[in-house]
Every structure is written in structure tokens, then in C-alpha cells.
C-alpha positions as MATLAB code, in Angstrom:
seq = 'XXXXXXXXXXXXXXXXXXXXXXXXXXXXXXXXXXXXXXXXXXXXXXXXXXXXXXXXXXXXXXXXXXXXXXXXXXXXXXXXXXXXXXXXXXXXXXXXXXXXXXXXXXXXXXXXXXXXXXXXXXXXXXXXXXXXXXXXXXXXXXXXXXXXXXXXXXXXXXXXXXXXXXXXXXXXXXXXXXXXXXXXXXXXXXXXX';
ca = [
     -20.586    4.554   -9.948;
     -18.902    7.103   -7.795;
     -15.424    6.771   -6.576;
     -16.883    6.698   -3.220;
     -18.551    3.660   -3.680;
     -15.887    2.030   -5.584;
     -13.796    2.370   -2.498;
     -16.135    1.475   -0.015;
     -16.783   -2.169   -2.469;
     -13.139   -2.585   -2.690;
     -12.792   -2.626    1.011;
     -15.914   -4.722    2.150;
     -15.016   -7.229   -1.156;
     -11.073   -7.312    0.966;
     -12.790   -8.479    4.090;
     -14.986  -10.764    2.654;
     -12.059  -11.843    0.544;
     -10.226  -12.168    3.816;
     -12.851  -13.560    5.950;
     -13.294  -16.621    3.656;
      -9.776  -17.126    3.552;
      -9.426  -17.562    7.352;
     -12.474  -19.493    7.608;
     -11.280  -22.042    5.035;
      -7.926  -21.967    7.177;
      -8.720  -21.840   10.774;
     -12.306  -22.202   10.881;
     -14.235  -19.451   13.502;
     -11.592  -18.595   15.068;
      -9.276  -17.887   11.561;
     -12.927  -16.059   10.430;
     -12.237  -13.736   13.529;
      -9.135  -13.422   13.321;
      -9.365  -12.400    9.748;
     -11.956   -9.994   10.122;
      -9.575   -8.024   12.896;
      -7.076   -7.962   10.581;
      -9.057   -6.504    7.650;
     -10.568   -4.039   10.206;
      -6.901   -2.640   10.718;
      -6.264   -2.816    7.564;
      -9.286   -1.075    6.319;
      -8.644    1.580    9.097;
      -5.087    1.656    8.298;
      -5.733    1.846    4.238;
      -8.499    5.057    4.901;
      -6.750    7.101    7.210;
      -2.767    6.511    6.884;
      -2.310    6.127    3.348;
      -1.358    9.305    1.974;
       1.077    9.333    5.155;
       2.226    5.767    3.982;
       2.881    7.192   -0.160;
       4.945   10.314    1.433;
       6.630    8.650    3.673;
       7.907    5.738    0.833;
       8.828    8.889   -1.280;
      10.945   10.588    1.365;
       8.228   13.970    0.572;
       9.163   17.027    3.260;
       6.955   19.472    3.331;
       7.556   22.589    1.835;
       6.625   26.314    2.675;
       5.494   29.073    0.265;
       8.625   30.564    1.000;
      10.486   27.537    0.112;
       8.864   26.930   -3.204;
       6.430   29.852   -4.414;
       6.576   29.238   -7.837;
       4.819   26.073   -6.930;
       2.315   27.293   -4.279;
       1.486   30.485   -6.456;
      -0.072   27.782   -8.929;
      -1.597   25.575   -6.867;
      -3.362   28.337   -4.944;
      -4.492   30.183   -8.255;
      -5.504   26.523   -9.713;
      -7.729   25.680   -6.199;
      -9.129   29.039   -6.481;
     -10.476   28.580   -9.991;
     -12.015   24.771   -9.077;
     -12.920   26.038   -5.305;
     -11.076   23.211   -3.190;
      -8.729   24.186   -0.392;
      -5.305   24.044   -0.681;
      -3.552   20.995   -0.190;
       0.274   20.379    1.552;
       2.585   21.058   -0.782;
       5.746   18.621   -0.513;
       9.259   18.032   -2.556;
      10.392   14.731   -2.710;
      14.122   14.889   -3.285;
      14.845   12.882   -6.540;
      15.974   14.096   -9.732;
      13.404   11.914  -11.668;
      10.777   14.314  -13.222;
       7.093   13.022  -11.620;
       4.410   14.465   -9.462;
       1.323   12.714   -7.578;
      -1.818   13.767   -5.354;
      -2.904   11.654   -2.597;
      -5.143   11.869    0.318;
      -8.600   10.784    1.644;
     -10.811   14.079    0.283;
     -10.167   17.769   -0.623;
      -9.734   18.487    2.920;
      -7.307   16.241    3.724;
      -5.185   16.002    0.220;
      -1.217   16.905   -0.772;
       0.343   17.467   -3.759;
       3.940   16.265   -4.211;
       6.576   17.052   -7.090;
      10.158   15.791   -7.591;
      13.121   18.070   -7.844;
      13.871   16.783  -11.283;
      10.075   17.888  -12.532;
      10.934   21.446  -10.957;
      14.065   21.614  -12.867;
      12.807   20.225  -15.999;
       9.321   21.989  -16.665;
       8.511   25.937  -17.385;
       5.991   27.425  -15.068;
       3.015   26.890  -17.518;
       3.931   23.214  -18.302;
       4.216   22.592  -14.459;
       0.710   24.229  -14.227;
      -0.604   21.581  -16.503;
       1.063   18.850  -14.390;
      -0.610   20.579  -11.091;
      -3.647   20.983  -12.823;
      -4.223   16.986  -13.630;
      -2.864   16.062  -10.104;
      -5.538   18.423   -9.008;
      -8.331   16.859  -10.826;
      -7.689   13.715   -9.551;
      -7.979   15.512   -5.864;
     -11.147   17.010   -7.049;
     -12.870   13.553   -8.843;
     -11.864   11.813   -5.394;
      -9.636    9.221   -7.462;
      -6.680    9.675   -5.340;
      -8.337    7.636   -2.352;
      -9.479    4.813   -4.442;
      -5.575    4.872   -5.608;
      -4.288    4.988   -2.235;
      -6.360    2.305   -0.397;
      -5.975    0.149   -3.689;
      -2.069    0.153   -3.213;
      -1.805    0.316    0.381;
      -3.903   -2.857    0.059;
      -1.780   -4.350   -2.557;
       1.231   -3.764    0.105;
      -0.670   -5.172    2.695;
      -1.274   -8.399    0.779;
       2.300   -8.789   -0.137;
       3.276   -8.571    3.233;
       0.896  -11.275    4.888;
       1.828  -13.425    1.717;
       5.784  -12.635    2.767;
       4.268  -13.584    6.482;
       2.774  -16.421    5.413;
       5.542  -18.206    3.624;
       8.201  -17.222    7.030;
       5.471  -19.015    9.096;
       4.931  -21.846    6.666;
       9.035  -22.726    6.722;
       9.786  -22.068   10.875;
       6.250  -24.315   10.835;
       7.941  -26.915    8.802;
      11.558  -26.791   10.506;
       9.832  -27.119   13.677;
       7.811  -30.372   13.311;
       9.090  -33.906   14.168;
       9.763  -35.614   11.242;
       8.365  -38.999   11.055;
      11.266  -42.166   11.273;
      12.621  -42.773    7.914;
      11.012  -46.439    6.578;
      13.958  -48.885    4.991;
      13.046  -51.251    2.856;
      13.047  -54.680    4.202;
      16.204  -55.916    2.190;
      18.165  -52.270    3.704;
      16.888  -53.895    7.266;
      18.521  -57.022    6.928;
      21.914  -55.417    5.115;
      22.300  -53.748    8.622;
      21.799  -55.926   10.807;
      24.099  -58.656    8.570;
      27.083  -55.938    9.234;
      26.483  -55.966   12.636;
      27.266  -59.404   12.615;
      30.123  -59.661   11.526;
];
């Protein structure tokens, strides 16, 4: 099964997923609204989120003049498997990792950390480029992306959910409170007196 169509099940199983959900909830109109909320998400997921991953890194984008040693072996390493060359960013940590993301070969970046720049020689970081290239070139990197960036999205209509679910609840008229019969008669006695 191609990544392709892994990506394409895991998004139409999300609105189905989503559609049932606001049908059991708000009947048509919850199946409606549902289904435009999975279409923005789905758009959202395929389009935006390699932007999204960067962005939650803090990546900048880097020159070859800024970091050759880095876009000398990319560019030899695309050459050899024939994709294009992705963006090349730095994300400013000292914690040694590196990551691909993007939609296709056309539209992929490669990002590295400071502290994996610092840490590995030029052939080890080659290996590192190498696998985050394969992953570019087997497509996994979308699959990854729209898997997480759904994940978020979940988390954050769940977080939605529960802030509606308490105003909801602080915002309702409470029914009278019931006394028992003997609690009735205690009060008024008191009065009484």
C-alpha cells in the first residue's frame, strides 16, 4: 500500500470519523458542520503542515553561504537519488536532531539543529541527511505530517470542547434546590418564633 494511499485513507477515515461524531451530537446540522471542519482541516493538514513543524521548531532558513557544509551534502546526496533540492533550515537548539517534512519532493525541507552540526563529522552528518532524505524520497514525510498535524488538531477541539462544555454548564439555570419535607417545616417553625 503506497504512502499515498495511506494518507489519502487517513484523511477520508478523519472525516468520516468526524462526520459521525457530529451527527451523533447535533444531528444534520452537527454532520455539516463537521464535515466543514474536516474539510479545513484536511486542507490545512495537506498544504500547511511542513509550515506548521518549522514554525513549532523556530527553523530559519538558511543559505549555502550560511551553511555549505550542509548544502554541499544535500545537493551531492539529491544528485545521486535525482530529487530536487529541498530548503535547507537551522533550528536554533543545541539538542542534536534533524527531520524532513513536506508534501512531495517538490515541495520538501530538510532541517538540522545546531547541536547535530556541532556534534557530528561531515560523513556522519551525511548519513543523518541521507535517511532524512529517504524518507523525502519514499513520500513518508507527508503521511508523518498530516498524521501529527491531525493529532494537534484533535487535541485542540478536545481542549475546545471541554471550555465549551464548562461556560455551557456555568451558564444554565440551575434547577431550585428540593428540601426535604422535615427541612420545610424546620424553617418555617423559626420563622415563627
Amino acid at each position: 500500500m503506497g504512502n499515498a494511499f495511506k494518507t489519502a485513507f487517513l484523511l477520508t477515515a478523519l472525516t468520516l470519523l468526524l462526520m459521525f461524531i457530529g451527527q451523533y451530537f447535533g444531528g444534520q446540522n452537527g454532520m455539516m458542520l463537521a464535515l466543514a471542519f474536516a474539510a479545513v482541516m484536511n486542507f490545512v493538514s495537506y498544504f500547511f503542515s511542513d509550515k506548521i513543524a518549522l514554525a513549532m521548531y523556530r527553523a530559519q532558513p538558511v543559505t549555502r553561504e550560511q551553511l555549505p557544509r550542509a548544502y554541499k551534502i544535500v545537493e551531492r546526496l539529491t544528485q545521486k537519488i535525482g530529487l530536487p533540492m529541498p530548503k535547507i533550515y537551522v533550528i536554533p537548539t543545541e539538542s542534536p536532531n534533524a527531520f524532513a517534512t513536506g508534501r512531495n519532493p517538490k515541495h520538501a525541507s530538510v532541517a538540522v539543529t545546531h547541536g547535530i552540526l556541532g556534534l557530528l563529522t561531515d560523513e556522519e552528518l551525511e548519513g543523518v541527511l541521507a535517511h532524512e532524505l529517504g524518507h523525502v524520497n519514499n513520500r513518508d514525510i507527508l503521511i508523518s505530517s498530516v498524521a501529527a498535524t491531525i493529532a494537534g488538531a484533535i487535541y485542540h477541539a478536545g481542549q475546545h470542547g471541554t471550555l465549551c462544555h464548562d461556560l455551557w454548564r456555568r451558564r444554565r439555570p440551575r434547577p431550585p434546590r428540593r428540601r426535604p419535607f422535615g427541612a420545610v417545616h424546620a424553617d418555617r417553625g423559626a420563622d415563627r418564633r
